[in-house]
C-alpha positions as a printed NumPy array, in Angstrom:
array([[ -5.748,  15.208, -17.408],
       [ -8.114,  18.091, -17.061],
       [ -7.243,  21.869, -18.411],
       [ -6.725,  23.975, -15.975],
       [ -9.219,  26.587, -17.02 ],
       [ -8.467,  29.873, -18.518],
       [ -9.066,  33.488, -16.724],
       [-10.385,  35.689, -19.973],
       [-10.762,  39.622, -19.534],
       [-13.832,  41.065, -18.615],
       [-13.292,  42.792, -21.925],
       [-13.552,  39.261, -23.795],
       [-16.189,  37.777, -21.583],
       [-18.584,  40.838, -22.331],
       [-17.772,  40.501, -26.098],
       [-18.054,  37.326, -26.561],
       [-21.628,  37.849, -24.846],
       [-23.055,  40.628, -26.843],
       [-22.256,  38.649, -29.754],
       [-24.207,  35.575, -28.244],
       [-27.211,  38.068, -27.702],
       [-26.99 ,  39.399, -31.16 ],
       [-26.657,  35.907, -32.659],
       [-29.392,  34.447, -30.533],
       [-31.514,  37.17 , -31.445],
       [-31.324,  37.008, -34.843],
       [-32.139,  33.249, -34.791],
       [-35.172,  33.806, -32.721],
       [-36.242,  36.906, -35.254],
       [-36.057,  34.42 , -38.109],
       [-37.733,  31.936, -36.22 ],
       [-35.121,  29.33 , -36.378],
       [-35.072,  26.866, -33.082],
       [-32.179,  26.339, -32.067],
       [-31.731,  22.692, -33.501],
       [-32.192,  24.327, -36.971],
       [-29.398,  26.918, -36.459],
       [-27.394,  24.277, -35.516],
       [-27.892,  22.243, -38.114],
       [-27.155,  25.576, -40.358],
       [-24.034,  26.13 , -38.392],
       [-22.993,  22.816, -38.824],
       [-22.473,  21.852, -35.013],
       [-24.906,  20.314, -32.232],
       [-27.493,  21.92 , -30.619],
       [-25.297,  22.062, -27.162],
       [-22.826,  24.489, -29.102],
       [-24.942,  26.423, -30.39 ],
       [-26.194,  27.155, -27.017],
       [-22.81 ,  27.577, -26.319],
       [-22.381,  30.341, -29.181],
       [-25.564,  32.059, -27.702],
       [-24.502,  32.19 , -24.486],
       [-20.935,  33.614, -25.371],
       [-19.196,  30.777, -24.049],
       [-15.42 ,  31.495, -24.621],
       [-14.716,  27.628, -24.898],
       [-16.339,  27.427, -28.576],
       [-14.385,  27.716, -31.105],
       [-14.458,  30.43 , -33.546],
       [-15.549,  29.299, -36.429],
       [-18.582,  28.068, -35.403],
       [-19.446,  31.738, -34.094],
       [-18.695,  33.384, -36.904],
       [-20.369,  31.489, -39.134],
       [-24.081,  31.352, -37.121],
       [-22.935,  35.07 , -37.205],
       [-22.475,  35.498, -40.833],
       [-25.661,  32.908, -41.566],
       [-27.672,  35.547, -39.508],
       [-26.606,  38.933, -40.635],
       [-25.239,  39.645, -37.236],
       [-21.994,  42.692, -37.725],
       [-18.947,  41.561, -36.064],
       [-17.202,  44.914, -36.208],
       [-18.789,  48.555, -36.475],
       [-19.296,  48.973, -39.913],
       [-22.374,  47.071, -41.539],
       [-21.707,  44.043, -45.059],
       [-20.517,  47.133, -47.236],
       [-18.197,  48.749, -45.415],
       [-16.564,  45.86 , -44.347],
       [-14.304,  45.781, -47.453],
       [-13.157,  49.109, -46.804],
       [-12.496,  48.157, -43.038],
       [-10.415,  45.374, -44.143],
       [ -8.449,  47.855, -46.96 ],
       [ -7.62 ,  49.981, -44.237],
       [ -6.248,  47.612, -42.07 ],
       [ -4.549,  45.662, -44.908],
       [ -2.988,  48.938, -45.484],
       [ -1.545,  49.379, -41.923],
       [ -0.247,  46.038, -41.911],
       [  2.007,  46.908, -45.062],
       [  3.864,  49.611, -43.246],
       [  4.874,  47.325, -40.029],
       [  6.909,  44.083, -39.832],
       [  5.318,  41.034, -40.816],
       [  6.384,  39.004, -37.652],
       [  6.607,  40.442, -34.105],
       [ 10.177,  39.901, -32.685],
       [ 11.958,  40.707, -29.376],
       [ 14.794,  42.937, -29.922],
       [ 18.305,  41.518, -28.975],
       [ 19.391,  42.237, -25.78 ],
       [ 22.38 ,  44.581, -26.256],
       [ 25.766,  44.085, -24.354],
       [ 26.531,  47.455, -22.722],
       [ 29.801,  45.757, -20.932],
       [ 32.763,  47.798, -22.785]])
């Protein structure tokens, strides 16, 4: 049975591509072919394509990691100030809820 596919948002779709650029050019700075970034990576030389492209069907870790193996910033700060980006958010998760429920639906009927 084929998956019906799904409709990202042009949001996603233009993320997931810069990050492809950025990835893809950082192989190609350190002169890596793409069969040796795969092998890096860990996956086959059609997924890393994939990752390069920005293909939304690829799996995350794969992305991250030829990210990470090729200094490419996933978030706005640079390696050092990534710590304090993730202290900051740690800190704003400890003041909401751990888990994300609905609220009960109140019965106004006296």
């Amino acid at each position: 049975m084929a998956r019906k596919p799904h409709a990202y948002s042009p949001q996603a779709v233009e993320t997931a591509r810069a990050l492809g650029e950025r990835i893809r050019l950082g192989r190609l700075e350190r002169r890596w072919t793409l069969e040796e970034a795969a092998e890096r990576v860990g996956v086959n030389h059609t997924t890393m394509r994939k990752v390069e492209r920005g293909d939304l069907t690829v799996g995350l870790g794969p992305a991250l990691e030829a990210a990470a193996l090729l200094d490419v910033p996933l978030l706005a700060v640079g390696p050092d100030g990534l710590s304090l980006e993730r202290r900051e958010t740690q800190a704003r998760l400890a003041g909401v809820p751990s888990r994300a429920r609905r609220p009960k639906a109140v019965d106004v009927d006296f």
